[in-house]
GUBASE-703555 format. One record per residue (C-alpha): x, y, z. Coordinates in steps of 0.1 Angstrom, whole numbers. Example, Ala and Ser with C-alpha at 12.3 -4.5 7.8 and 13.67 -1.06 7.14 Angstrom:
BEGIN
<pt <123, -45, 78>>
<pt <137, -11, 71>>
This chain:
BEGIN
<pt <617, 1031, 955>>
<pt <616, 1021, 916>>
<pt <589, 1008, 900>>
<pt <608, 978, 893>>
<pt <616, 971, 931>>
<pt <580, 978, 937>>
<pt <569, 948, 912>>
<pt <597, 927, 928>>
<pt <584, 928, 962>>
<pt <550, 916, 951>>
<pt <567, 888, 929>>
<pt <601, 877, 933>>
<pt <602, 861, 895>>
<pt <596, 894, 880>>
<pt <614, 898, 845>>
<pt <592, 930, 833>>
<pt <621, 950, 821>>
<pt <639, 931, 794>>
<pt <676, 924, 806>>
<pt <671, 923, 843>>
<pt <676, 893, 862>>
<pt <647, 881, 880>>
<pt <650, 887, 921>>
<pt <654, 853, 935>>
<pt <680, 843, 908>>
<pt <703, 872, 915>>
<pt <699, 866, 953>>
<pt <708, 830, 944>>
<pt <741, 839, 926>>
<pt <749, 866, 953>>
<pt <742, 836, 981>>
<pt <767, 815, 963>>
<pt <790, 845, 958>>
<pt <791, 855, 995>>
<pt <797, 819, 1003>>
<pt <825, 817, 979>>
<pt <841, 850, 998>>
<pt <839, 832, 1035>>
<pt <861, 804, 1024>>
<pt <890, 831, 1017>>
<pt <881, 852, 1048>>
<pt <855, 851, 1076>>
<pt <840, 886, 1075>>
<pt <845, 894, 1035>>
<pt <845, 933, 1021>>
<pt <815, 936, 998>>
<pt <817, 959, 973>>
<pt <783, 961, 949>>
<pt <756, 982, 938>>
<pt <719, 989, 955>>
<pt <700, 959, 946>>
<pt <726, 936, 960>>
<pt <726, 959, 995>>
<pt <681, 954, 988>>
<pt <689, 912, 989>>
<pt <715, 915, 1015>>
<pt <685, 932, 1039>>
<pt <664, 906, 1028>>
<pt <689, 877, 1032>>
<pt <697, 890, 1072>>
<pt <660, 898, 1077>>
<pt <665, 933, 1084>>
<pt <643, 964, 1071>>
<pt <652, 975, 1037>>
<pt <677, 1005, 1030>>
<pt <664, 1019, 995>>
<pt <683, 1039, 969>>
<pt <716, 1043, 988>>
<pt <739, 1065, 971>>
<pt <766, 1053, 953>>
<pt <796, 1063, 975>>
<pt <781, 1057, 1011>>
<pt <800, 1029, 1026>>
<pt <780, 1004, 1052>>
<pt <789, 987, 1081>>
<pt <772, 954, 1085>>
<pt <776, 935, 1116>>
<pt <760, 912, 1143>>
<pt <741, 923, 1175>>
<pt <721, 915, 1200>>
<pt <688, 916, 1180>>
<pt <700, 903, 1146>>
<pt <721, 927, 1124>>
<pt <730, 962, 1130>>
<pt <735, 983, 1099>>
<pt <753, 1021, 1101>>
<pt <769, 1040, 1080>>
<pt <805, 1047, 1080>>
C-alpha cells in the first residue's frame, strides 16, 4: 500500500500530495461515471487504473485488492454473499 492510500483510509478528504484528487470526490465522479455506462449497457466493461479498482472495492463493500498490476484483467460479478472478484 502507498503512503497516500494509507492517509486516505484514515481520511477520505485527503489532498496531501498537490494534484491528487481527494478520495470521496473521485469516487463521486467514478459513481456518476458508472451510472452514465449502465444507461448504454447493463453490465459495462471498465477499463481504469488501481485507485478506481481501490473505490470500486469500497463502493461493493468487498475487501480491498491493492496495487494490482497494470495488465491483470478482473472479473467482477454478483454472488451469493455480495460480489465475487477473480482474475481472468
Amino acid at each position: 500500500m502507498y503512503s497516500l492510500e494509507r492517509k486516505e483510509l484514515e481520511d477520505p478528504q485527503c489532498t496531501d500530495e498537490k494534484g491528487v484528487e481527494p478520495r470521496a470526490a473521485f469516487r463521486t465522479r467514478m459513481i456518476k461515471g458508472i451510472s452514465l455506462a449502465q444507461t448504454f449497457h447493463q453490465h459495462p466493461l471498465i477499463v481504469g487504473h488501481g485507485r478506481l479498482l481501490f473505490e470500486l472495492c469500497f463502493i461493493l463493500d468487498v475487501p480491498p485488492l491493492m496495487q494490482v498490476k497494470n495488465y491483470e484483467l478482473l472479473k467482477i460479478k454478483p454472488s451469493s454473499k455480495g460480489w465475487d472478484i477473480e482474475f481472468v
